[in-house]
C-alpha positions in Angstrom: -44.9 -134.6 14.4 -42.5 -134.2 17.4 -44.7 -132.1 18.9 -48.1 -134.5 18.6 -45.8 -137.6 19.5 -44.8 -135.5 23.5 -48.3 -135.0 23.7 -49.7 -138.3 23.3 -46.7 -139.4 25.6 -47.4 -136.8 28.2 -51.2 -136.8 28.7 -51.4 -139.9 30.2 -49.2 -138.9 32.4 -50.5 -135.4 33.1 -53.9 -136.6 33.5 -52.6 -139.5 35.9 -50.2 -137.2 38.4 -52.2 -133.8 38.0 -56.0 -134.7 37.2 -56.1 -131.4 35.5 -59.5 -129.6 35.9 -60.4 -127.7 32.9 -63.4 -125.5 32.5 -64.4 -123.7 29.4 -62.2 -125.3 26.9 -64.7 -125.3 24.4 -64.0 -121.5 24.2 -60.8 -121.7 21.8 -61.7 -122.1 18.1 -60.8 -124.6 16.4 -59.0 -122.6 13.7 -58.2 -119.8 12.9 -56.0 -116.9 14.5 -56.1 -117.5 18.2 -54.1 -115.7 21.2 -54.4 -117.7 24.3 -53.7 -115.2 27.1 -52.7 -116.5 30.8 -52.0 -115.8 33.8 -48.5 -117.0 34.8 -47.7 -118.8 38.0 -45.1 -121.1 37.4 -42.7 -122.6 34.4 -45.1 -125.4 34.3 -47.6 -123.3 33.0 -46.2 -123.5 29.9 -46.0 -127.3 30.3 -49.4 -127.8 31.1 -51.9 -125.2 29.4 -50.7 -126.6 25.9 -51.5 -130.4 26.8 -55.0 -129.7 27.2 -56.0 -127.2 24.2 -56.8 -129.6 21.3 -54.7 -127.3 18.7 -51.2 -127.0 19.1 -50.6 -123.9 21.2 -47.3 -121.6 19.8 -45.3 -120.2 23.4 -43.1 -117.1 22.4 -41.0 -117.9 25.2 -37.8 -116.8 26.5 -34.9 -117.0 24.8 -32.8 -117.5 27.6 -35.0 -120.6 28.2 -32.8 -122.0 25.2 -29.7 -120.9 26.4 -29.0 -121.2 29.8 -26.6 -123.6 31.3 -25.6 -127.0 32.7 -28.3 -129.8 32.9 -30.9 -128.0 33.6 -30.6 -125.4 31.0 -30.3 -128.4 28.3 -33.7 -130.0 30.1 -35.3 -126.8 29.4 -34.3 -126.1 25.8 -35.3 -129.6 24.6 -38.5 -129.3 26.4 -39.6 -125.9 25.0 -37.9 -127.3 21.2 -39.9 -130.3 21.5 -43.3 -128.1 22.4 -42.7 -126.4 19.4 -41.9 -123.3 21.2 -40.6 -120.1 19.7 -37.2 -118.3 21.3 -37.7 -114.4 21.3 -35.7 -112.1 22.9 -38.0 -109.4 24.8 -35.7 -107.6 26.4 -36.8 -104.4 24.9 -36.8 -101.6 21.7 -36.4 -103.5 18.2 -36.1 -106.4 19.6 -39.4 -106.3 21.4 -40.4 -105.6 18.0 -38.9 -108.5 16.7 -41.0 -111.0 19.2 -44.3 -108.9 17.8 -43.3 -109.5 14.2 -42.9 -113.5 14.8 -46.2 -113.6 16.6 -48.1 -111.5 13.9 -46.4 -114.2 11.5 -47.5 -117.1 13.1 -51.2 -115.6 13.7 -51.3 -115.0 10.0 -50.7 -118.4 9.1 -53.8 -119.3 11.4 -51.9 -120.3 14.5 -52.7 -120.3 17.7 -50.3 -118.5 20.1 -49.9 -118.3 24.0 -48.8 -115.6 25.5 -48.1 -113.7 29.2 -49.5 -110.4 28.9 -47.7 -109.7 32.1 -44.4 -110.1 30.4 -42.8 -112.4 33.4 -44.0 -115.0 36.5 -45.7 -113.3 39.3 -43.5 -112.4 42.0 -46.0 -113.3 44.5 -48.9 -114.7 43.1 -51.1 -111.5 42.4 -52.0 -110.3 38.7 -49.8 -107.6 37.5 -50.4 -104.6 34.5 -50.5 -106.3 30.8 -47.8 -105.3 28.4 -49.4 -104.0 25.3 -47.9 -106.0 22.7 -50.8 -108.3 23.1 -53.1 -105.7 21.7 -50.8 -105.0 19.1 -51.2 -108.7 17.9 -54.8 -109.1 18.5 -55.8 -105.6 16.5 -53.4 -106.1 13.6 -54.0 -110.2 12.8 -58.7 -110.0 14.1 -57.8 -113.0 16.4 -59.8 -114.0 18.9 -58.3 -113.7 22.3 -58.9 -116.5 24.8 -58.1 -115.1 28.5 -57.1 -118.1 30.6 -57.0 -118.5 34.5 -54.2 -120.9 35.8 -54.6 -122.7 39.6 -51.8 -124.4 41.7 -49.0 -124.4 39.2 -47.1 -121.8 41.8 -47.4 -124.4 44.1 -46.5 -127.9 41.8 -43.3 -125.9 40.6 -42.5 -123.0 42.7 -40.0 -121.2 41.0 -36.0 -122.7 41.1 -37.5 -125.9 41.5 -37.2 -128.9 39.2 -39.0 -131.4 40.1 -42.6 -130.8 40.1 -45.0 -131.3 43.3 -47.9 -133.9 42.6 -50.9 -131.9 42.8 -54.0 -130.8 41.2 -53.5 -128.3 38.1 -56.5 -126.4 37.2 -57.5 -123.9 34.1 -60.7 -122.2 32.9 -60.3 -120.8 29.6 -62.6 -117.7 29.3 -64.9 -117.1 25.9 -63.2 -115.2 23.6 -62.5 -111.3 22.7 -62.1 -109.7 19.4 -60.6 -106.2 18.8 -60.0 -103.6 16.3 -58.9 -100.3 15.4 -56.1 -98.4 14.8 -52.8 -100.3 16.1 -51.0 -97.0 16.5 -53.2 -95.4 18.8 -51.4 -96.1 22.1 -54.4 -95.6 24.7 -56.3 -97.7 22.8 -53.8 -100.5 23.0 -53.6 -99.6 26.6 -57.6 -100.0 27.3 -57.7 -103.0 24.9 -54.3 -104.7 27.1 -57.1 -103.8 30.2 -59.7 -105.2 29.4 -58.0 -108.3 28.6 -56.6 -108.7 32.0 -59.7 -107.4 33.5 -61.3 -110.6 32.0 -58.0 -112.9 33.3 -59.0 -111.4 37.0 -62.6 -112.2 36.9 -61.2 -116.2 36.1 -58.4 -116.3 38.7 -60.1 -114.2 41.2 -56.0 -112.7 41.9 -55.7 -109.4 43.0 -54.7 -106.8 40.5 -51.8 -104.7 41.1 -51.5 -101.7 38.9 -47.9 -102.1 38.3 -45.8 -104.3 36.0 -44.4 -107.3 37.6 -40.8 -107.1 36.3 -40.9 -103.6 38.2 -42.4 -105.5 41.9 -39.5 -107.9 41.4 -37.4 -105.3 41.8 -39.1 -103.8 44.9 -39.9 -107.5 46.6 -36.2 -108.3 46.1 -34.5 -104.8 47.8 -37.3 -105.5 50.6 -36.1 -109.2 51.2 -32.1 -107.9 51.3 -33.6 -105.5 53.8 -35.4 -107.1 55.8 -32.0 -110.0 55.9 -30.0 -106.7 56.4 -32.0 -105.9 59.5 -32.3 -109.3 61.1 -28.4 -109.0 60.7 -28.0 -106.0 62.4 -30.5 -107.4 65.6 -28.8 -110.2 65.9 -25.6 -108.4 65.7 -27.0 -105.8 68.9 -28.6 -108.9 70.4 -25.0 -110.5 70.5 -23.1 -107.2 71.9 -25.5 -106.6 74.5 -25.1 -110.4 76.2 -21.1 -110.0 75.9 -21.4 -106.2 77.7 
C-alpha cells in the first residue's frame, strides 16, 4: 500500500522534472517470476527504473543503504523502506548466500526482482563482468530475465550527490531470456551471467570491461592518489627550483 501510494505521488513528478524515455517496456511480463537486470549508473537508478515498470519491482539492495548515518543515511533508509526494498548484505561467503536465498524466495512467490549483475555502480561509466548469482536465480526459479539499459542517471546524480540534476532519464528494457540447467555447474552460470550482460551492452551501447567493477574501483582510486601524489611532488620541485 505504502509502496503504490510513493508511486502515484512520485510519477507526476518524475514524469514532470525527468520526461523519462522508455523503450521496450512492454517486454516485462505482467506476472510471473521476473529478474529485471540493469545497468547501474547512479543511486537514482534504483529510484527511477521502478516508477516506470507497471509491477512493483523488489531491489535487493544494500544493506548499508539502511544503516548508514546522519541525515542522509535516514533519507536513504526511508526511501529504499518505502520502495519496498530488501536489505541484504553481499559482502561475501554465506552471506552472499543469504541475498540468493531471499531473491529465490521472492521469485517463488511470483515477484518481480531488480538486480545489478555487476554487483556495484560503475566507476566510470563503462559495463563491467556480471556476478553470477543472477544465473543462479534465473536457472533455479525459470524466470524470465529482462536486461535493461539505463541513460543519464550518472549525470542527474553523480555519485556523493544528493540532490538530483534536472535532466532527461532514459531506459530500454530488452525482451526477455529464459535459462536452465544444472545450477551447480559453474561455467554454465558463468556463460549464462555473459550472455546476460552481452544483451545489457547491445542496449547501453557501454563498453565492456572484462573485469569486475568492485576490483577497477580499487585500481581507479590508487591511480587518482597517484596521480595527486605526483602533482604534489611537481609542485613541490617547481617550488625549490624558483627559491634556488
Amino acid at each position: 500500500m505504502v509502496y503504490q501510494a510513493l508511486k502515484s505521488f512520485l510519477i507526476p513528478i518524475l514524469t514532470l522534472l525527468f520526461r523519462p524515455k522508455v523503450t521496450g517496456l512492454r517486454n516485462v511480463p505482467q506476472n510471473g517470476p521476473v529478474i529485471v537486470a540493469s545497468n547501474h549508473l547512479s543511486f537514482s537508478d534504483s529510484i527511477f527504473m521502478p516508477l516506470v515498470v507497471p509491477r512493483k519491482v523488489t531491489f535487493l539492495a544494500k544493506s548499508e543503504y539502511f544503516t548508514s548515518p546522519g541525515i542522509k543515511g535516514f533519507a536513504k533508509k526511508k526511501t529504499f523502506q518505502a520502495l519496498g526494498q530488501v536489505p541484504v548484505d553481499r559482502s561475501g561467503g554465506r552471506r552472499s548466500e543469504a541475498a540468493l536465498s531471499t531473491g529465490l524466495e521472492l521469485l517463488k512467490d511470483g515477484a518481480c526482482i531488480g538486480i545489478y549483475p555487476e554487483g556495484t555502480r560503475s566507476p566510470d561509466g563503462k559495463l563491467y563482468k556480471g556476478r553470477t548469482g543472477i544465473a543462479r536465480m534465473a536457472v533455479e526459479s525459470g524466470a524470465a530475465v529482462v536486461p535493461v539499459a539505463m541513460f543519464n542517471t550518472a549525470e542527474i546524480q553523480p555519485t556523493g550527490q544528493v540532490v538530483p540534476k534536472v535532466q532527461q532519464v532514459e531506459m530500454i528494457f530488452g525482451e526477455p531470456m529464459y535459462f536452465e540447467g544444472d545450477s551447480s555447474d559453474l561455467k554454465l552460470l558463468r556463460s549464462i551471467t555473459d550472455q546476460i550482460m552481452d544483451a545489457i551492452a547491445k542496449l547501453s551501447g557501454q563498453e565492456y570491461v572484462d573485469m569486475y567493477a568492485s576490483e577497477a574501483k580499487v585500481i581507479i582510486a590508487q591511480q587518482i592518489r597517484d596521480r595527486i601524489k605526483e602533482e604534489h611532488r611537481l609542485k613541490k620541485a617547481s617550488k625549490k627550483k624558483k627559491e634556488s
